[in-house]
C-alpha beads as a LAMMPS data file, in Angstrom:
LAMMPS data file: protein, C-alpha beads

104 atoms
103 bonds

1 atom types
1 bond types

-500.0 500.0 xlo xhi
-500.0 500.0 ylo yhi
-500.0 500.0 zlo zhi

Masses

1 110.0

Atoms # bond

1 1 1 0.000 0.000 0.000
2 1 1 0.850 3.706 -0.915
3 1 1 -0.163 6.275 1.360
4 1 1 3.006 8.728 2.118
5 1 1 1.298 11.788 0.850
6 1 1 -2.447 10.720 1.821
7 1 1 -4.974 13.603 3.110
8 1 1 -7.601 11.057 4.114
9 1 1 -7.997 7.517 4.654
10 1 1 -11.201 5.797 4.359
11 1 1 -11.434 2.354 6.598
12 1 1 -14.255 0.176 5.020
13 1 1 -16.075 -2.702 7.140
14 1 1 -18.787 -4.827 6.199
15 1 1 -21.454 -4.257 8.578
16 1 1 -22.866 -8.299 7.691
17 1 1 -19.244 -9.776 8.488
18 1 1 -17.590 -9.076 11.722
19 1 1 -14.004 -9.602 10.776
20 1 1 -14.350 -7.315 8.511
21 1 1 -14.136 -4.664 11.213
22 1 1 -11.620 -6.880 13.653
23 1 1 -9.399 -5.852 10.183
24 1 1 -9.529 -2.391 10.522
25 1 1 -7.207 -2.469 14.069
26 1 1 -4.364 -3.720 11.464
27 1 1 -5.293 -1.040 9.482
28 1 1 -5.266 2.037 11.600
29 1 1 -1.893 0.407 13.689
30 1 1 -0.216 0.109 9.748
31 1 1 -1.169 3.797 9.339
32 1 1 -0.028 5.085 12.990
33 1 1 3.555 3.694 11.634
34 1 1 3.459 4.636 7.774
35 1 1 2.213 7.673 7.969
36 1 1 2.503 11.713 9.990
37 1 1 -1.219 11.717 11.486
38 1 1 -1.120 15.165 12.183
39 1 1 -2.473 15.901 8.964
40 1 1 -4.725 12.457 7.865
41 1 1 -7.932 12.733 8.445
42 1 1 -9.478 8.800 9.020
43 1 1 -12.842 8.095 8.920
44 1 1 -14.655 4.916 9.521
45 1 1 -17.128 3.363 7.049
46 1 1 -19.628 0.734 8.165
47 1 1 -20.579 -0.953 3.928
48 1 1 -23.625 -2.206 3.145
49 1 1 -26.109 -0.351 5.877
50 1 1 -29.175 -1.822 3.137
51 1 1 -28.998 -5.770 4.558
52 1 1 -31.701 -7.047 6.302
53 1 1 -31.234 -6.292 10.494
54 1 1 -30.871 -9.725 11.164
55 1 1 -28.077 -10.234 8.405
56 1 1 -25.978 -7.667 10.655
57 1 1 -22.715 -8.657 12.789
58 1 1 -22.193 -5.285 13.503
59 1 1 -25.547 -3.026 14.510
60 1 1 -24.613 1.132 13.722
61 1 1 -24.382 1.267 17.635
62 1 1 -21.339 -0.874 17.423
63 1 1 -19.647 0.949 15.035
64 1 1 -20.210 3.960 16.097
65 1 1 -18.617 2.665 20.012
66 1 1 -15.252 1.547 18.020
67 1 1 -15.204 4.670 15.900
68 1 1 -15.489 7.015 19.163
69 1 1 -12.761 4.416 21.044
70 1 1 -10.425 5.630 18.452
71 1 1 -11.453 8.980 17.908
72 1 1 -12.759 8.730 14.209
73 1 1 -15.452 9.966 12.335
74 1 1 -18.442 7.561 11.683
75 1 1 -20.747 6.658 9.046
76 1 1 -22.645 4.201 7.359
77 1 1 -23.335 3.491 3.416
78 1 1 -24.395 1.498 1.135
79 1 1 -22.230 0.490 -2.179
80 1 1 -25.436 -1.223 -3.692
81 1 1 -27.751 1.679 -3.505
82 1 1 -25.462 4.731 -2.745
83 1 1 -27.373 5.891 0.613
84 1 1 -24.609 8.047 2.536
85 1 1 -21.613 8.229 -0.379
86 1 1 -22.389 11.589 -1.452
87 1 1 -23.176 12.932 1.975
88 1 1 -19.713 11.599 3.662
89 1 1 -17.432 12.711 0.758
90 1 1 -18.997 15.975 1.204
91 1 1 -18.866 15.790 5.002
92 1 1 -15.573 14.813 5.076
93 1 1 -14.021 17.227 2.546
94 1 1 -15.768 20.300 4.749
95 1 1 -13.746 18.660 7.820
96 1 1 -10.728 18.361 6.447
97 1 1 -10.701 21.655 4.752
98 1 1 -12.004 23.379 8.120
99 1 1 -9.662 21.315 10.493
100 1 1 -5.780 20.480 8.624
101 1 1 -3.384 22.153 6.791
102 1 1 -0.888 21.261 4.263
103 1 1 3.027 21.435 5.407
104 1 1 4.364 24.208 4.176

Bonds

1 1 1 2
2 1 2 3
3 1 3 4
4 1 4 5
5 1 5 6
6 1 6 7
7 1 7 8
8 1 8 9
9 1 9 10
10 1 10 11
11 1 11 12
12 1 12 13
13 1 13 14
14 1 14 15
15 1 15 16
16 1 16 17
17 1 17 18
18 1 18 19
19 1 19 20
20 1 20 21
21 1 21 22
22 1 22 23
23 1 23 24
24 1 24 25
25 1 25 26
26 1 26 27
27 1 27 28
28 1 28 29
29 1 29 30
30 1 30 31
31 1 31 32
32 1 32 33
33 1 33 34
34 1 34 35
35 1 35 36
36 1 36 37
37 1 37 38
38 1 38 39
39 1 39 40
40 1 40 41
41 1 41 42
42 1 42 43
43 1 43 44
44 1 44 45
45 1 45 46
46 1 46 47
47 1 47 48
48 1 48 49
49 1 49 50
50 1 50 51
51 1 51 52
52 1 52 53
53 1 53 54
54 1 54 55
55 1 55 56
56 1 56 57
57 1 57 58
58 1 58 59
59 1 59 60
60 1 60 61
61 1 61 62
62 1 62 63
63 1 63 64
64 1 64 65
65 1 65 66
66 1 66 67
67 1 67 68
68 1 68 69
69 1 69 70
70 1 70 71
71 1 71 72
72 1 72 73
73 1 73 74
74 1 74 75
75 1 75 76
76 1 76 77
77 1 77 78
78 1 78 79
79 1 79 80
80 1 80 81
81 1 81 82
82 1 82 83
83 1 83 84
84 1 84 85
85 1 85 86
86 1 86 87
87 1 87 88
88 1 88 89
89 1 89 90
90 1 90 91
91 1 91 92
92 1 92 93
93 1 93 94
94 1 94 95
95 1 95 96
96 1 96 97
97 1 97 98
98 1 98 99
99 1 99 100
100 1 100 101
101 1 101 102
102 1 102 103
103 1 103 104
């Protein structure tokens, strides 16, 4: 993975498999040693919010515990039907521009 010069980091789980989320600890420690955090923004994406409630391993409540353990963002979308893409690229682009700065 490539992610020297990265502004923002998206960390996708699959809210119907619970690995998928036991993943993204490897993922945030690989970032806390590749990359200056000072100016990443990471945000935390629970995929597929449009399965059935009793498909779910991980409920939005869940998600949004973790994401607030490690002090990220949270949201939930859907890849199938696009509910929330829009809204958290636009969400997150206001927050970055409003809270880092480039070096320099």
């Amino acid at each position: 993975m490539y992610y020297q010069d990265a502004n923002v980091v998206f960390l996708i789980f699959d809210v119907g498999v619970k690995q998928s989320l036991d993943r993204v600890e490897y993922w945030l420690g690989e970032l806390k040693e590749q990359v200056d955090e000072k100016n990443l923004k990471i945000v935390l994406l629970g995929n597929k919010s449009d399965i059935d409630a009793d498909k779910r391993q991980i409920s939005y409540a869940m998600g949004e515990q973790y994401a607030k353990e490690h002090n990220l963002p949270y949201y939930e979308t859907s890849a199938l039907t696009g509910a929330g893409v829009v809204e958290v690229f636009h969400q997150t682009a206001e927050d970055y521009a409003l809270n880092y700065q480039q070096p320099g």
